[in-house]
Residue frames relative to the residue before (quaternion, step in Angstrom):
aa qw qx qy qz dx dy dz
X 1.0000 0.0000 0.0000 0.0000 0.00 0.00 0.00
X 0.8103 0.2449 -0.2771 0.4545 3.59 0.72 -0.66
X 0.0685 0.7699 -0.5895 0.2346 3.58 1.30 0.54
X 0.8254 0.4003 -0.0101 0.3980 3.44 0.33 -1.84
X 0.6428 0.5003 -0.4016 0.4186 3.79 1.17 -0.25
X 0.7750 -0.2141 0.4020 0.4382 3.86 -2.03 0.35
X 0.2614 -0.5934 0.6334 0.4223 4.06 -0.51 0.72
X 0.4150 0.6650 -0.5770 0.2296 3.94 0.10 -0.76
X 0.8344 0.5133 -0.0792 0.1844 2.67 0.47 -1.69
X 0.4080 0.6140 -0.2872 0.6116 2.90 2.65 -0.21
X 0.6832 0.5133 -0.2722 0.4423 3.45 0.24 -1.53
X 0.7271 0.3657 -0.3286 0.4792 3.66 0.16 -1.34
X 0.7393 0.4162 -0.3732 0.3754 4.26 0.50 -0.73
X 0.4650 0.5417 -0.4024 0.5731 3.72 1.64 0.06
X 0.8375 0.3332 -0.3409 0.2671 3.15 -0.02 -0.94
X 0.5922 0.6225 -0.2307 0.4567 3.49 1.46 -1.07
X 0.5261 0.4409 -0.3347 0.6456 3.63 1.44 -0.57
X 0.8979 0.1788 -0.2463 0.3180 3.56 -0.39 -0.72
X 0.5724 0.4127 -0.5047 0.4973 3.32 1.40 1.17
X 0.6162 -0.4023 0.3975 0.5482 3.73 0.64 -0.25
X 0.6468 0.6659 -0.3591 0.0964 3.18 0.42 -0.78
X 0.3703 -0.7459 0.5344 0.1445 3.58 -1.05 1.26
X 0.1501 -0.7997 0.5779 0.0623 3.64 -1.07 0.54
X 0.0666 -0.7852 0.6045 0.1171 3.89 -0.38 0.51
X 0.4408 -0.6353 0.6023 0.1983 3.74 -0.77 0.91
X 0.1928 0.7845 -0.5878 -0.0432 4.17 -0.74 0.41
X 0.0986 -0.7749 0.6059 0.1508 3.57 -0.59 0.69
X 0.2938 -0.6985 0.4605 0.4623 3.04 -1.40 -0.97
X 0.8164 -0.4461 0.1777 0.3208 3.05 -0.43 0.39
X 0.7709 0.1634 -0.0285 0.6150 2.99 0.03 -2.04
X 0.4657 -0.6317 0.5943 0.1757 4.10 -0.67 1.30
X 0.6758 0.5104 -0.2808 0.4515 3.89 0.92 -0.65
X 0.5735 0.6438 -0.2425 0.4447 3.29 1.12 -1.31
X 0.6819 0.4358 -0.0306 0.5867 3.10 0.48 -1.77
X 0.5165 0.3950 -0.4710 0.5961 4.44 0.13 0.27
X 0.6758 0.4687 -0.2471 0.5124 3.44 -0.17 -1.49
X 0.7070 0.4992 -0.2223 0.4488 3.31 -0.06 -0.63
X 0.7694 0.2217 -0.1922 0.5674 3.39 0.65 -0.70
X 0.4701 0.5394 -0.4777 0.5097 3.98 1.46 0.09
X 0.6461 0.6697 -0.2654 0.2522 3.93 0.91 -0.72
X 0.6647 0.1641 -0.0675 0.7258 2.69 1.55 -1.23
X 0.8110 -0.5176 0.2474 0.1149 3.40 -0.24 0.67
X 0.5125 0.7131 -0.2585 0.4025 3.37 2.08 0.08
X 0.6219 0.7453 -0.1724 0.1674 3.39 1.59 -0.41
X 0.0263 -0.8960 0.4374 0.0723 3.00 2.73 -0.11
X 0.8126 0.4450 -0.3263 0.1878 3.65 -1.34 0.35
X 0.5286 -0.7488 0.2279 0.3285 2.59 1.60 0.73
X 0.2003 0.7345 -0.5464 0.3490 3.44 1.52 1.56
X 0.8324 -0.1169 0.2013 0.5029 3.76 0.66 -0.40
X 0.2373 -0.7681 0.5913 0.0642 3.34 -1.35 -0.14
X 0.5721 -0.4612 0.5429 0.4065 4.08 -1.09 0.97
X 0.1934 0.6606 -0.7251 -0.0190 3.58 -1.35 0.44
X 0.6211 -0.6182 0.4143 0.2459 3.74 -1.80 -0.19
X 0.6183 -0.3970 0.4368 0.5190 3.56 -0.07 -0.47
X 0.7173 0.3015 -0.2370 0.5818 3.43 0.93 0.06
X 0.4179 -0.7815 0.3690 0.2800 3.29 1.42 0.13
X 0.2626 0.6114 -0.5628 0.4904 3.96 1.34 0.98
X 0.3339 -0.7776 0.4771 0.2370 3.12 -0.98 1.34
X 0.1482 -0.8499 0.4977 0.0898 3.43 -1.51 0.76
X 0.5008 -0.7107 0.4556 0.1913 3.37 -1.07 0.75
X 0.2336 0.8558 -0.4161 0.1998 3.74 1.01 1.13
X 0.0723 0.8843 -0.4078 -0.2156 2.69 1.79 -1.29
X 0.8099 0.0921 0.2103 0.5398 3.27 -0.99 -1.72
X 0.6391 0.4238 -0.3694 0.5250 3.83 0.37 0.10
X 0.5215 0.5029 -0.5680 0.3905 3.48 0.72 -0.03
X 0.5726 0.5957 -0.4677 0.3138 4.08 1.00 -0.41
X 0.7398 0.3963 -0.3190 0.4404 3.70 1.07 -0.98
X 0.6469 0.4533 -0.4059 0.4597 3.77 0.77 0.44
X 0.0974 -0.8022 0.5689 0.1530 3.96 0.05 0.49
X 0.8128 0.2812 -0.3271 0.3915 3.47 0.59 0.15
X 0.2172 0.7330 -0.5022 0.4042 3.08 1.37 1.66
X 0.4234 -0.7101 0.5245 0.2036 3.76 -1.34 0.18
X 0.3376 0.7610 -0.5441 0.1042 3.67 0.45 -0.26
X 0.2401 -0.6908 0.6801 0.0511 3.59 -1.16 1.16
X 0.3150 -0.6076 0.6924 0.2286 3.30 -1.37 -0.21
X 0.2659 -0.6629 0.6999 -0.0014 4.00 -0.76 1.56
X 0.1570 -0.9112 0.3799 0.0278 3.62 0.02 1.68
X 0.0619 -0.8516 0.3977 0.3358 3.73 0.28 0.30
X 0.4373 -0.7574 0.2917 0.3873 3.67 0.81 1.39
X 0.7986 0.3836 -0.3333 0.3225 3.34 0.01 -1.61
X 0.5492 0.6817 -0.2033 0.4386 3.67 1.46 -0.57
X 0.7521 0.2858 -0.1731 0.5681 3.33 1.07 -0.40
X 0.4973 0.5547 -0.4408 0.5007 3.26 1.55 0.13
X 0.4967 0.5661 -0.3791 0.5376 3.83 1.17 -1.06
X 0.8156 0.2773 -0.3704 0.3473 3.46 -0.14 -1.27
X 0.7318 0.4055 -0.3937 0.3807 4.11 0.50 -0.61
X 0.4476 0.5688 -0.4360 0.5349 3.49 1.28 0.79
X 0.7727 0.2855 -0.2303 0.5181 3.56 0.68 -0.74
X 0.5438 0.6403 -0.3787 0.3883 3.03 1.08 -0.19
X 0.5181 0.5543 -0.2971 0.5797 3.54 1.22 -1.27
X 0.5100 0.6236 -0.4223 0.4155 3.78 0.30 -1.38
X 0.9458 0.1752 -0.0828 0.2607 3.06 -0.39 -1.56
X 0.6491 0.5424 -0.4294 0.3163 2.95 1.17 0.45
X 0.4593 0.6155 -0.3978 0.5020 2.91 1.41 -0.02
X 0.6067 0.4926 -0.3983 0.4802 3.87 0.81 -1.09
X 0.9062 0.0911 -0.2991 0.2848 3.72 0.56 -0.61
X 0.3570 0.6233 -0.5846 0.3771 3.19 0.80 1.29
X 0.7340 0.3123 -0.3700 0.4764 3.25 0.89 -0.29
X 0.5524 0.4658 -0.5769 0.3808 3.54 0.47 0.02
X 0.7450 0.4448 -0.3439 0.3589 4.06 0.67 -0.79
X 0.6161 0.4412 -0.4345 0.4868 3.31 1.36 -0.18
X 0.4716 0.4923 -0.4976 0.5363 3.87 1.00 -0.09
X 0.7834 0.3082 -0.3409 0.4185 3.69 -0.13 -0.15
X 0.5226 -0.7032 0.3380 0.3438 3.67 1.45 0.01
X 0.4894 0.6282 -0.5223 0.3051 3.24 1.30 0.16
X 0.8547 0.2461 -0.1648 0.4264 3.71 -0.28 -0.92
X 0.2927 -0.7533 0.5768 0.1195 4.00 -0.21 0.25
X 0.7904 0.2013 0.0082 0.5785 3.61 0.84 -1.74
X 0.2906 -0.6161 0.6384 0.3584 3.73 -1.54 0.94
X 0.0950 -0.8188 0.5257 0.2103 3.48 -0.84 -0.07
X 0.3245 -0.8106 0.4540 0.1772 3.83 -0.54 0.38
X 0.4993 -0.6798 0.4305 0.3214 3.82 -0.73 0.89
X 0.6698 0.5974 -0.2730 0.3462 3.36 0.95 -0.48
X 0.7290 0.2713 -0.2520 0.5757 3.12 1.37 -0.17
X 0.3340 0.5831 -0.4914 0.5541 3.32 1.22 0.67
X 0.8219 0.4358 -0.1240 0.3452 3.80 0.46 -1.48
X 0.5072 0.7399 -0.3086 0.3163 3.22 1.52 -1.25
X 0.6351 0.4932 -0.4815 0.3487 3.53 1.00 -0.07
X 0.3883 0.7768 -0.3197 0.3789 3.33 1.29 -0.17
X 0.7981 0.3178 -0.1137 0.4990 3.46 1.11 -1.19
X 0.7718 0.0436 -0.0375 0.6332 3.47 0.78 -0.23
X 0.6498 -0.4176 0.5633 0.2934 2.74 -2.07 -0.20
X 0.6395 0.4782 -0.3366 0.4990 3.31 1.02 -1.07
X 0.3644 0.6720 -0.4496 0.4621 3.96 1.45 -0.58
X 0.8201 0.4331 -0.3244 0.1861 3.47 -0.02 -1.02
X 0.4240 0.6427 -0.4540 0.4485 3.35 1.38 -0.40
X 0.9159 0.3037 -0.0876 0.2473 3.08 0.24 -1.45
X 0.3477 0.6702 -0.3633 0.5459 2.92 1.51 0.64
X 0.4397 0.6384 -0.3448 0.5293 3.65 1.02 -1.31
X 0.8994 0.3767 -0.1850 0.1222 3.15 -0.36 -1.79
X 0.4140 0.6870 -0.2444 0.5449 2.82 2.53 -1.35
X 0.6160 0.4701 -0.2569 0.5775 3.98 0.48 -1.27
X 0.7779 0.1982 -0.4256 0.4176 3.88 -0.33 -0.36
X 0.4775 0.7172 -0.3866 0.3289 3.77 1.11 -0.39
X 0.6133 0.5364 -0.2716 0.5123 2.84 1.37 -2.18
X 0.6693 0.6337 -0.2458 0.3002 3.47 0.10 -1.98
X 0.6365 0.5987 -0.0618 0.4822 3.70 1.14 -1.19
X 0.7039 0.4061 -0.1972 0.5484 3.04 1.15 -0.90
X 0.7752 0.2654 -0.3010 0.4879 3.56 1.04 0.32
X 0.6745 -0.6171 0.1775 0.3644 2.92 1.11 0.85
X 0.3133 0.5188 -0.5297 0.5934 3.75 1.74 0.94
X 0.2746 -0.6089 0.7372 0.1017 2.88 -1.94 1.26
X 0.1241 0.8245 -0.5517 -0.0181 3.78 0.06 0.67
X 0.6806 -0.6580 0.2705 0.1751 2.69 -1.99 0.82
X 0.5731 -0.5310 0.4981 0.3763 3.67 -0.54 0.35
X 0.8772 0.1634 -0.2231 0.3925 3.70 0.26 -0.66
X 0.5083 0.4690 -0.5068 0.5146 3.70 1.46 -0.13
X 0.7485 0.2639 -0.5225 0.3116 3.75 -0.04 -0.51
X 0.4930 0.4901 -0.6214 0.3614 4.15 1.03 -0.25
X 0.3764 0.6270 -0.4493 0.5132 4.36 0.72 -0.85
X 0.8039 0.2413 -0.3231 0.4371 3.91 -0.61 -1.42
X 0.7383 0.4902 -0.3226 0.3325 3.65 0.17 -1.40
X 0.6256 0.5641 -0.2805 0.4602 3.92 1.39 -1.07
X 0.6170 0.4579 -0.4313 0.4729 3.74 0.92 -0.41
X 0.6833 0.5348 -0.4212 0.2638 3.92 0.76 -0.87
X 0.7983 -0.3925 0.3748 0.2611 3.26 -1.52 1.28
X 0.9196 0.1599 -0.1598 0.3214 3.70 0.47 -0.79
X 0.1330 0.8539 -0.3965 0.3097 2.84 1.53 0.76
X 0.8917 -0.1326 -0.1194 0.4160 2.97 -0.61 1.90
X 0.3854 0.7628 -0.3034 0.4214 3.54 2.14 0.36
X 0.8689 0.1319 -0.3342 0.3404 3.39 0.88 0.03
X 0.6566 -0.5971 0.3036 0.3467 3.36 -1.21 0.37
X 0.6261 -0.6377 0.3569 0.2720 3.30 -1.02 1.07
X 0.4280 -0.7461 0.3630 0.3582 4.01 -0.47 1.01
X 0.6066 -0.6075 0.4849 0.1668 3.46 -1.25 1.67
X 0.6549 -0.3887 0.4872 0.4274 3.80 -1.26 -0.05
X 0.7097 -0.4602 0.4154 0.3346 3.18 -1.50 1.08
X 0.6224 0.5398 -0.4051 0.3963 3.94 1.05 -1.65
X 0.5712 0.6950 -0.3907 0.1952 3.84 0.62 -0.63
X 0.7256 0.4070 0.1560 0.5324 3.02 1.65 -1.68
X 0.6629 0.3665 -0.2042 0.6201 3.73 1.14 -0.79
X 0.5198 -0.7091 0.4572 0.1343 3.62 -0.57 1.15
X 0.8124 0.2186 0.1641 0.5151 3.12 1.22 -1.82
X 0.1770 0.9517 -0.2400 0.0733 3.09 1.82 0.97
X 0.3900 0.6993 -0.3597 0.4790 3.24 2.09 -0.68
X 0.7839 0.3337 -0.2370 0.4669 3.92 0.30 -1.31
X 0.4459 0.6976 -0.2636 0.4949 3.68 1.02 -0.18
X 0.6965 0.3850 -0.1535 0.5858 3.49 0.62 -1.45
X 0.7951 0.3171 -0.3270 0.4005 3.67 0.18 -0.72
X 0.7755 0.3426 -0.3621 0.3873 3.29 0.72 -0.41
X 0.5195 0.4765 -0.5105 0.4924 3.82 1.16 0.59
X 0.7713 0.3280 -0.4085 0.3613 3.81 1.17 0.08
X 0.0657 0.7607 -0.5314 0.3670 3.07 1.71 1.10
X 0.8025 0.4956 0.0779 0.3229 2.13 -0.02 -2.23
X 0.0206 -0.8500 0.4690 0.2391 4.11 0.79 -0.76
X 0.1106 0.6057 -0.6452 0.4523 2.60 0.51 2.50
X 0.6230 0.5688 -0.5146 0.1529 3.78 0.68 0.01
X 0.3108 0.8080 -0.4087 0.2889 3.47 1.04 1.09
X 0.4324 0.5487 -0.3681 0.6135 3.03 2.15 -0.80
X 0.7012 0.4433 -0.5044 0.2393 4.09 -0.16 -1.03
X 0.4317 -0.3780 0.8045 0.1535 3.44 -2.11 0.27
X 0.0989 0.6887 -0.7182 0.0042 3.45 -1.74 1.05
C-alpha cells in the first residue's frame, strides 16, 4: 500500500511512531472561505484570483489588509479556477487522511472553525469546547470539559469577533462565482 505514497509520508509516520509523537490533522472547513482568503492576502498563486478595491482595481495590500480594519480588500475570483482548486482540494484531503490514519497517526479530521468559533459568540463557545476535546483526544489527552471552557473563557477575544458575512461581502465578482460553484454542486461552500 505505501509502495505508491509521498516517501515523507514514510519517514514522518516512522519517525512520529518511534518517538511518541502525536499529530492532529486541522482543516478548514469552508474550502471557499479559506481560497478567498488566501486571494486577499496574496498566497493564492495560480491564477485563482487577485486582492482588488471596492472598485475592483487591483491592489497590492495583501496581508496588511488584516492590520487596518477599515480597509476594503475583495477577492477578483477566477471562477472556473477556484472551482478546480475546491475539487482538488476535497481530493486531497481525503488522500491524506487516509494515508495518516493508515500509519495510525491522526484518527480525527478536525476543523478550525470549531476550534475558533469561540471567538464569535457565546453560542461559539460550546462548540469550541467540543472542537478542543476532539483536538485534545486526538492525541491521546482525555480533557476536561470545564478546564478547557476556564482556558478558552480567559482569552482576550472571546466572543470579539463578528460572525462571517455572505460570500457578496468579500468576492468582488460574486454573481460569476455563484453560478459556476452551482455548476459544479459546490454551492454548499457559499454564505448568503
Amino acid at each position: 500500500k505505501l509502495q505508491n505514497w509521498d516517501p515523507s509520508f514514510q519517514v514522518m509516520g516512522t519517525f512520529f511512531k518511534d518517538t511518541g509523537i502525536k499529530a492532529a490533522l486541522v482543516f478548514r472547513n469552508n474550502i471557499l472561505d479559506w481560497n478567498v482568503c488566501r486571494i486577499r492576502d496574496c498566497f493564492a498563486g495560480s491564477g485563482m484570483g487577485h486582492p482588488v478595491n471596492e472598485n475592483g482595481v487591483e491592489d497590492e495590500v495583501c496581508f496588511g489588509r488584516r492590520k487596518d480594519p477599515n480597509l476594503s480588500t475583495w477577492a477578483l475570483v477566477n471562477p472556473a479556477k477556484m472551482v478546480t482548486s475546491i475539487k482538488q482540494t476535497e481530493i486531497d484531503r481525503v488522500e491524506t487522511l487516509k494515508k495518516l490514519r493508515e500509519l495510525g497517526l491522526v484518527t480525527e479530521e478536525l476543523y478550525s472553525e470549531d476550534l475558533l468559533s469561540f471567538e464569535l459568540s457565546s453560542e461559539g463557545l460550546e462548540r469550541s469546547v467540543e472542537g478542543w476535546k476532539k483536538f485534545l483526544s486526538s492525541w491521546g489527552i482525555a480533557a476536561s470539559t470545564q478546564i478547557i471552557k476556564e482556558v478558552l473563557t480567559q482569552e482576550p477575544r472571546i466572543g470579539r469577533l463578528p460572525n462571517p458575512g455572505p460570500h457578496s461581502d468579500v468576492i468582488y465578482n460574486i454573481d460569476e462565482v455563484e453560478s459556476e460553484l452551482r455548476k459544479n454542486g459546490l454551492e454548499h461552500y457559499l454564505r448568503t
